[in-house]
Phi, psi and omega in degrees: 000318188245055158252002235230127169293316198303317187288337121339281187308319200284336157315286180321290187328288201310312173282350181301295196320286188339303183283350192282309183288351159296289172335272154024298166311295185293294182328251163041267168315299180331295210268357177267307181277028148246038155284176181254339214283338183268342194271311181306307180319298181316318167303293165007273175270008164276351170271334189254009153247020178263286161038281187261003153310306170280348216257295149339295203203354168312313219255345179291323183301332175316289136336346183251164179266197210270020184257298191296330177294005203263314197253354174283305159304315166307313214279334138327264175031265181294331167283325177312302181083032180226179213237110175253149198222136157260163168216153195247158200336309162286020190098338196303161164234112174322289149194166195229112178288354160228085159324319196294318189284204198298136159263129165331109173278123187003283190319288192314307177301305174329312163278350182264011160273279199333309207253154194236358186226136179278161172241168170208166205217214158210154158218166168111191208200128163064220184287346179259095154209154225237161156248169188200153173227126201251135196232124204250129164267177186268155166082078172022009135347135150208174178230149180220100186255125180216145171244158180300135177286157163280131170225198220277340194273339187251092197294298220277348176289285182253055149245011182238305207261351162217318189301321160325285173312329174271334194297320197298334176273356186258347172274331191301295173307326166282343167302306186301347202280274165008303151321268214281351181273004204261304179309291223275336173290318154300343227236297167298321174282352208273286180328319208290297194301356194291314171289327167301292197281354166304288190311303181304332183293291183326316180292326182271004172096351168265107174239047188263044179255137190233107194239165215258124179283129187198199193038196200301188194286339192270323184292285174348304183267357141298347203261294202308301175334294188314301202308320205275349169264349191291337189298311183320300192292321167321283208316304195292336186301300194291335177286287199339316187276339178280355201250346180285321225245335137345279193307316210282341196281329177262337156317340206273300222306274200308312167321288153007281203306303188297316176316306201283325168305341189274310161307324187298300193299315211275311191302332206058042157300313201266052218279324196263148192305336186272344166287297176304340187283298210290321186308302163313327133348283206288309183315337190281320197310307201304311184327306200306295187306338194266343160311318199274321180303278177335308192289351212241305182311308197297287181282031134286293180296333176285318158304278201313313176303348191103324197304331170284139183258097192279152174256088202277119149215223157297117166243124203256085184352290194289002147294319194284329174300278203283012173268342187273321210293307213297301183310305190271007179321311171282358163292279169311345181274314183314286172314359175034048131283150200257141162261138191222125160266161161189080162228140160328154155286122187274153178301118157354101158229194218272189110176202173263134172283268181346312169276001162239035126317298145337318213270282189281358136316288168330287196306321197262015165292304187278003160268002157278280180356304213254010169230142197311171187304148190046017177279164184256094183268119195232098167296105178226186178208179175196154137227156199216153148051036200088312190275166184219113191258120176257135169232138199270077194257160176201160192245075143310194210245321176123182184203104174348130185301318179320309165299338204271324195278353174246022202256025203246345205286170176271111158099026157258114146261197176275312196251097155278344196269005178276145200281132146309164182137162163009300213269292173338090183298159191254004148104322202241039169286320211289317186299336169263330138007288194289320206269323194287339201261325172314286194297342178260006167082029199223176151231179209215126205222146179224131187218132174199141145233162177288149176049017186247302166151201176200150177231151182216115183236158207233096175301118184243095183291136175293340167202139168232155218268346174269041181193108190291347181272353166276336200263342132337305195284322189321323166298320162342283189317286205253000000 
């Protein structure tokens, strides 16, 4: 039964409720019997019955001898339903119908000589204590009527005259608590189960689930979490098949290609040597491109799994730069593109040299690629605030805004109509890029107009606080 949140909640609700109309009760009683308002009551009826007491049988009481006052004081008593004490001219105490309790202490009898008007007072110590109201007889006589004050001990007073009454309300109320802890446990629990059968579609391959944000603020921000991971779980279903149906279109091109120049050679199609020559060509480049695809798919799945293992250690930037600028010098000379270093000296930082090597290979390749002959390729930096900003520019033809939000994606390029051959990118640099610049706990940034050029810029932290060997090396440094 109590596996159940909703049964669990209504359980809690229902003993919280308990203790609370217990506590509740007992307080209650507390303060009511050290109120003065139960002592006034009690002075009360001890007023409306000396009266007709004295009025009655004061002066008869007098008059009888000690046997019948004896039984004349019961009988009082009983009618009364209070404690009569006579006392006689001398302080003396005549008779007492409850011999057995607190005895009337001197002093009282002593004023109750003394003073000729009546009073009323308390006597007794701790829980026996009684109030009493004293009335002067004739010949220096007086009577003295007392009742027990009231507390939690005296069952028969308030099990008639309160107890009832508070038990009926405290049963009204744990019924109605009962209700609303059943309603308010359901009110909480019902979203929960809405998501728990969300969730269960979701598992099951239906992902078309929406739950409606409502009830308190923690469901709510559970609803919004789901809704925004069922988006995710979309989002990621739809790469997969785009990334499926990528990999297969670009294996197919170069394969295409190397079958038929490879059919071409075996048929003798290709008869003249400048034919045969372009065939062996294209058979080697497409080879070339389907190498470079694999490896770049292997180390794309080996990032996204984790597996690669960086060896984060000092890396001295403005080296790494001109180590890259170097490689590609000849590239770039062929391309008659100009490359311009221009960076600050940078601060040492932690990382793989080698993937971010890798990183800004990528980057300044495809801007000797994408800028025109006697074009400018321009490296600069800054550091500010911790961070180290590497910037790529190139004066290219630009890259369509449309194109600029997606270009981080795996096998989107800008130019799908551009030829295979050599030259011809496998579509995930920029996408492994993003991932090796992630993983260093940085970012990777894209800017373009058209007919203007494009920068592709690369973020570095100079220390980061969750990694105690940047922060050793930082000290070093300074």
């Amino acid at each position: 039964m109590l596996r159940s949140l909703q049964s669990r909640l209504f359980l809690t609700y229902l003993i919280v409720t308990a203790v609370v109309l217990v506590v509740l009760t007992f307080s209650l009683l507390l303060l009511l019997v050290r109120s003065p308002f139960l002592d006034q009551a009690t002075f009360l009826q001890l007023e409306r019955s000396l009266p007709q007491t004295v009025r009655g049988q004061g002066q008869i009481l007098l008059q009888l001898p000690q046997d019948q006052l004896e039984r004349a004081v019961a009988v009082l008593d009983q009618r009364l339903g209070s404690r009569v004490i006579l006392i006689g001219p001398g302080g003396e105490i005549k008779e007492d119908s409850r011999p057995d309790e607190t005895e009337l202490p001197r002093e009282v009898r002593d004023q109750a000589v003394s003073n000729r008007t009546s009073s009323r007072g308390r006597f007794g110590n701790g829980g026996d204590r009684w109030l009493y109201l004293m009335q002067p007889l004739a010949d220096g006589n007086a009577i003295v009527i007392a009742s027990p004050r009231i507390g939690l001990g005296t069952i028969r007073v308030w099990g008639d005259d309160f107890m009832r009454p508070v038990l009926l309300a405290g049963g009204i109320a744990l019924i109605v608590s009962i209700l609303l802890s059943f309603l308010i446990a359901r009110w909480i629990a019902a979203p929960l189960d809405h998501i728990a059968a969300a969730s269960r579609s979701v598992a099951s391959g239906r992902y078309d689930q929406h739950l409606e944000v409502a009830g308190p603020e923690e469901i709510q921000s559970v609803a919004r979490a789901f809704n925004d991971m069922v988006r995710e779980v979309q989002a990621s279903q739809q790469s997969q098949r785009d990334f499926v149906a990528n990999v297969s279109h670009e294996l197919k091109t170069p394969l295409t290609s190397i079958r038929g120049f490879a059919q071409a050679i075996l048929d003798g199609a290709a008869v003249e040597p400048e034919e045969r020559d372009r065939a062996v060509r294209i058979i080697r480049d497409e080879s070339d491109r389907l190498q470079r695809l694999v490896k770049d798919l292997l180390d794309l799945a080996r990032l996204d799994s984790g597996q690669v293992e960086f060896q984060f250690q000092r890396v001295d930037l403005n080296a790494l730069l001109a180590a890259v600028i170097e490689r590609l010098s000849v590239k770039a000379r062929d391309a008659q593109v100009q490359i311009e270093l221009q960076i600050p000296d940078f601060s040492p930082l932690v990382g793989d040299g080698d993937r971010l090597a890798q990183v800004f290979t990528n980057l300044l390749d495809n801007a000797v690629k994408h800028s025109p002959a006697g074009g400018l390729v321009r490296i600069w930096g800054e550091q500010d605030s911790g961070w180290v900003s590497i910037h790529v520019d190139d004066d290219g033809a630009g890259i369509p805004e449309s194109d600029l939000e997606r270009i981080f994606e795996r096998f989107y390029m800008v130019n799908k109509a551009r030829p295979g051959g050599a030259d011809r990118g496998t579509g995930l640099g920029l996408a492994i890029s993003q991932e090796i610049i992630r993983l260093h706990k940085g970012r990777i940034l894209a800017q373009s107009k058209l007919e203007r050029g494009s920068r592709f810029s690369v973020q570095l932290p100079v220390v980061r606080p969750d990694d105690s060997r940047l922060l050793s090396a930082h000290r070093k440094q300074t």
